[in-house]
C-alpha positions, 0 to 999 in steps of 0.5 A: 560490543556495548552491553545493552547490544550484547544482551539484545542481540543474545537475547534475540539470537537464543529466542525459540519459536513460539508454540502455537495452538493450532485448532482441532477443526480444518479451516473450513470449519471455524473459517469466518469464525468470527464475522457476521456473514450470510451463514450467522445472519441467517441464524440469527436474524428473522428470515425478513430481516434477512431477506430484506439485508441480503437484497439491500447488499446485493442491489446497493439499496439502503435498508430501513430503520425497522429492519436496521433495529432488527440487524442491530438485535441480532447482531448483538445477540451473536456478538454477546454469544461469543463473547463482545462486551462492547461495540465500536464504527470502525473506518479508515481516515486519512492516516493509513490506519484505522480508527475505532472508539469502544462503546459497551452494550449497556443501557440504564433499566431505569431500577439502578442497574443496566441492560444491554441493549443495541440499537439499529440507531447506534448500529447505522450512525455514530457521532465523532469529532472530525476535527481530531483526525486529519481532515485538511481544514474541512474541520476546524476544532471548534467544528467538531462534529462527524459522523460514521456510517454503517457500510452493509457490503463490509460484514461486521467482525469481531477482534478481541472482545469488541464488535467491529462495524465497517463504517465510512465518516463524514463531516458535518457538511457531508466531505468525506473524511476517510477512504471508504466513501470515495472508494464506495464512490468509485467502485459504483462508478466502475460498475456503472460504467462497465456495465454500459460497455458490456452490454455491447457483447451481452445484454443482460449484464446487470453489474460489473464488480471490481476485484482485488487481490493484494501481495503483502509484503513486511520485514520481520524484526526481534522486539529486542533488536527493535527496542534497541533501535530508536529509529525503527522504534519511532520511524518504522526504518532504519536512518543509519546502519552499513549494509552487511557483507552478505544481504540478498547478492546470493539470491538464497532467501528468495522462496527458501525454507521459511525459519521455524519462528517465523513459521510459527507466526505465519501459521498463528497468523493465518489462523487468525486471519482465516477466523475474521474470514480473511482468504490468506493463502500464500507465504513466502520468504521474500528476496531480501532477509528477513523479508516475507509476503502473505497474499489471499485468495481474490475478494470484491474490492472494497471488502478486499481493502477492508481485509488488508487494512484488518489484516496489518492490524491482526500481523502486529498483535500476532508479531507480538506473541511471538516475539517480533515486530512488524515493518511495514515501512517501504524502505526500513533497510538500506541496500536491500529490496523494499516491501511492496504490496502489489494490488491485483485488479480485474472486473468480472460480470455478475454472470462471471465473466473476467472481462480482462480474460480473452475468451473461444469466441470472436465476440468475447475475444473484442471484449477483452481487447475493449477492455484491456484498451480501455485500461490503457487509454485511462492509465496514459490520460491519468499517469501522473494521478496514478503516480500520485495516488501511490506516493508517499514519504515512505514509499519514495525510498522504495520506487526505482530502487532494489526492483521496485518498480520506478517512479513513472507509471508505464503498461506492461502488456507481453508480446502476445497482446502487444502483437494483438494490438498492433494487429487490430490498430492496422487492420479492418474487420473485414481484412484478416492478418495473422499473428503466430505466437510461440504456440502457433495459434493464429489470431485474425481480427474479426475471428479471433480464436482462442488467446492463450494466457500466460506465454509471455514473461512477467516484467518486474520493472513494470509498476503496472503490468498485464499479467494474464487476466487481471492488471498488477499495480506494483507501485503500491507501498506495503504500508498504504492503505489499497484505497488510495490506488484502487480509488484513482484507478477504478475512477480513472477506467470508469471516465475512460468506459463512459467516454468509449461509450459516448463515442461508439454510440455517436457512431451507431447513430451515424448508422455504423455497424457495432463491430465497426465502430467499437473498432474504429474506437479501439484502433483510435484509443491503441494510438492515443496510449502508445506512450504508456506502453513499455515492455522493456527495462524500467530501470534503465537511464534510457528508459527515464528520458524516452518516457520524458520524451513521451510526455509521461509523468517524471516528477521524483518530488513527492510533494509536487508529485501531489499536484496531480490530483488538482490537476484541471483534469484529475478534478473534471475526472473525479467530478464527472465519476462523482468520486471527489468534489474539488473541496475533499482534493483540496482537503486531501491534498493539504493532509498529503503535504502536512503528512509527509512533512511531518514524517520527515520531521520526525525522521530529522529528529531522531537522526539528529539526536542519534547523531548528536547524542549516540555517534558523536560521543562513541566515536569522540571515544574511540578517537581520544583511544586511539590518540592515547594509543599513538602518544604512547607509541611515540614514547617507545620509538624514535621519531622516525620508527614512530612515524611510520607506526602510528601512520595508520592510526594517524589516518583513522583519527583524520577520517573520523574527525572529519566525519564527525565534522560533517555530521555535526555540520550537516546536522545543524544545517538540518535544524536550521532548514527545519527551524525556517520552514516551520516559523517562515513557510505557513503553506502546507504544499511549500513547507514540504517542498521546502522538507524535501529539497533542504531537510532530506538532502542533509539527512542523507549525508548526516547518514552515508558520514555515520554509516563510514564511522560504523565501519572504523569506530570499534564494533564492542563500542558501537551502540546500536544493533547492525544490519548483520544483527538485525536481519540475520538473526532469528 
């Protein structure tokens, strides 16, 4: 074994947990610690300003800049008291991540010392340069200017020592640079929409809220084997590595005792989380080694996005305490499963009805079917916008492999509500038929009693599947920002209800009875969405061409993939929910392109110079060994005892020469096709086309020719910590 690998895996394998310091107070105590909620508003602001905050947040109103200079004194105040030096917008732009600039609360006094001072100015709006961040050419350098916005749904927290202020950031010509503003857009889309459906079975629903609860999935890795990794180190997964001989095929980490220094950094995190007011709740071992998943307690959606995205922050600097490092990454290991982060999404009434949960009566029962065929009608019209909204250069390694879900978007609905549909497609208000579940309840159409939950299996195949009460977006990748998908699919559903709502109420005006043309418009949409309903098998061969043969959405290209959201319907959608103008698309489009062509540049990079300048020379080594060893044979035999002695490693010399051979060949085809598409193609959307069809196919092949060589080259000589090293060690 090399000796930089032996010291790390030794120092990996001998690392203790790290003792945590738990607080003496149960979490109900310091949860929410660290944030400026209603209890801290209440506090610290005047009962006017308070008043006037609550109401501006519970009605989406805009608040004055007399009461914004209020909130900005208290809010100060609270901050200093525990211990904020400074301030700081932080928003989410087009990176995945997110984005902060630290201003101190200090003031000149005018006598040569300062004061600290925070204004309702600098609380509701901040200047950045918008052209530093990725933008699409909205900005051009010498166009710098933008700014964030304070968002007063999202509480204001603190990490370290810095107050946090939720924001949304614009450009000068007010486009939207980040995630929050459309998502902000979309989300009142949604309400405004289901609200108008609702109103059908309850007139006094005055909002409709969307909910989002987020599975997390991540790979847990020592910082020493990570260090010694350059491809983990700069690209978040591994480009080459052998599967080990025992990953996941014994089914035993799957929900298995969780290893004492990785409970020790799931409880320092939790902790950590429940201080920020984040709902974390449940971990687990995930199915592959070294795989863990932490999931919270539902949230309204845009606060729940704003807790995932603090929350991949929080994992990172928790992991470094205990010596770990955080893999996010979609596919960081080959042959094992991947890391999703499944987004469980609902809508519930503010008089708390979850509107995708049937219900004791009929009329509460027609509202859930309105609604779940509704989803169903939106997913079908949009599945290739949705398929877009979770693709990504990271996450096409992960869908369709290991189960995950595959890369066409189908609905999941269980027998139970499958039977449900049939029933009411077939079916008059007036003519009853009976369905019997396995419970022996009997569902009619216009008395349909109670629904049971949950007596159909889940179906792990499905990327989008109705699971009792809420509908789970699996093809979310673990790294992405929540946004993206909630984003699309909330503006997705709110075009569907509005349309729902145009058409039953062209109906009313022909003199239809209510529950005749919500009906004659749920057994229209059941039709229409056939398609997108799939209970089966999504991993199969079969599955591939019915869904092509349906007209859904097959593209495996992540690029063109991309197209979708221009698409002549995804842009009327987006500009009739007042999500996106054509220009942000577009924008948006060029970042997803420039983005996904960059991270398989860099990805090229690190594999070339790991193959060129790490394998080639430890296998030219073991190779020139093992021709020294069968020179030497030669001269202690005759030529025929000889022969047959040496054949074997005769045979080893052929096959690394020609893996080498191949490696370096490939390599060079790699730089070449890389080189062209840099200097020749100048189009975003075609330069990474060019990434995907001519630069991946040569990394793929560079890697399955190094992984051969880890299993002939001597293990003492290999360079680079190996997959039994790096996901079995604790």
């Amino acid at each position: 074994m090399s000796k930089l690998r032996f010291k790390v895996v030794e120092e990996a394998f001998n690392r203790k947990a790290v003792p945590v310091k738990v607080p003496a107070e149960r979490p109900e105590v310091y949860y929410g610690k660290l944030v400026f909620n209603n209890q801290k508003m209440f506090e610290y602001l005047p009962k006017k300003t308070y008043d006037a905050l609550v109401s501006a947040i519970e009605n989406k109103e805009p608040i004055s800049r007399e009461i914004a200079d209020s909130v900005a004194e208290g809010m100060k105040r609270w901050a200093i008291d525990n211990g904020a030096r400074h301030y700081t917008h932080w928003f989410h732009p087009l990176t995945d991540g997110t984005a902060e600039k630290h201003d101190a609360f200090i003031e000149h006094d005018g006598k040569g010392g300062v004061v600290e001072e925070f204004s309702g100015k600098l609380l509701v709006q901040q200047e950045g340069d918008a052209s530093s961040f990725p933008n699409g050419g909205i900005r051009n350098t010498f166009e710098a200017r933008g700014y964030s916005a304070w968002d007063i749904s999202s509480p204001a927290f603190i990490m370290g020592e810095t107050l946090c202020i939720p924001t949304i950031f614009i450009s000068y010509t007010g486009e939207s640079l980040e995630y929050k503003t459309p998502l902000l857009r979309a989300l009142n889309s949604v309400d405004r929409a289901a609200t108008a459906v609702a109103n059908y079975f309850d007139p006094n629903v005055k909002h409709v809220k969307s909910y989002l609860g987020w599975e997390q999935e991540y790979f847990l890795v020592d910082e020493s084997l990570y260090s010694a990794r350059p491809d983990l180190l700069m690209t978040g997964r591994t480009l080459m590595g052998h599967e080990s001989a025992k990953n996941q095929q014994l089914e035993d980490h799957y929900f298995g005792a969780i290893p004492s220094r990785v409970e020790a950094f799931m409880l320092d995190l939790e902790i950590e989380c429940h201080k920020l007011g984040i709902p974390a709740k449940t971990r687990h071992n995930e199915v592959a080694p070294n795989q863990f998943e932490i999931a919270p307690v539902y949230e309204e959606t845009n606060l729940a996005n704003d807790h995932n995205l603090l929350l991949m922050s929080v994992m990172a600097e928790v992991a470094n305490r205990h010596h770990f490092r955080v893999l996010l990454h979609e596919k960081p290991f080959a042959g094992i499963n991947g890391s999703g982060k499944h987004n469980n999404w609902s809508l519930g009434t503010d008089s708390g009805t979850q509107l995708f949960s049937p219900g004791k009566t009929p009329k509460d029962n027609l509202q859930f079917i309105t609604f779940i065929v509704n989803v169903m009608a939106a997913v079908h019209r949009h599945n290739a916008l949705l398929k877009a909204s979770i693709m990504s250069a990271s996450n096409a390694h992960r869908l369709g492999a290991n189960e995950a879900p595959p890369a066409i978007i189908s609905i999941f609905t269980g027998s139970q509500v499958a039977g449900i549909l049939e029933l009411v497609e077939n079916c008059t208000a007036k003519d009853f038929a009976d369905l019997t579940n396995k419970e022996g309840v009997t569902v009619g159409v216009a008395q349909i009693p109670e629904i049971l939950l949950d007596n159909t299996d889940r179906n792990r195949t499905s990327p989008f599947a109705f699971t009792g009460n809420r509908f789970e977006f699996r093809a979310v990748g673990s790294s992405a920002n929540c946004a993206s998908a909630m984003i699309a699919l909330n503006a997705a559903v709110a075009d569907q209800l509005n349309s729902f709502r145009q058409s039953v109420d062209a109906r009313l005006a022909k003199g239809e009875a209510l529950e005749d043309a919500l009906l004659a418009e749920i057994r229209r949409l059941i039709e229409e969405s056939k398609p997108i309903h799939f209970d089966g098998n999504g991993y199969s061969d079969e599955w591939k061409a019915e869904a092509a043969r349906r007209g859904l959405d097959c593209e495996t290209s992540a690029p063109k993939i991309f197209d979708a959201y221009l698409s002549p319907s995804s842009v009327e959608m987006f500009r009739r929910t007042g999500v996106f103008s054509r220009i942000e698309l577009e924008a948006r489009n060029e970042v997803k392109w420039e983005m996904y062509t960059k991270k398989i540049q860099i990805e090229a990079r690190v594999l070339g110079d790991l193959a060129i300048n790490h394998v080639i020379p430890v296998a030219t080594r073991y190779q020139s060994m093992l021709v020294d060893n069968v020179v030497k044979l030669k001269t202690l035999f005759d030529a025929e005892k000889g022969a047959e002695i040496v054949a074997h490693d005769l045979d080893t010399i052929e096959k690394i020469s020609k893996h080498m051979c191949i490696i370096k060949t490939e390599t060079d085809k790699m730089i070449d096709a890389r080189r062209y598409a840099n200097n020749n193609i100048s189009d975003e959307r075609e330069k990474a086309i060019a990434y995907h069809d001519t630069v991946v196919p040569s990394m793929d092949k560079i890697r399955y020719h190094i992984d051969k060589l880890e299993l002939m080259v001597d293990n003492e000589m290999w360079p680079l910590p190996k997959y039994r090293e790096l996901l079995f060690i604790r």
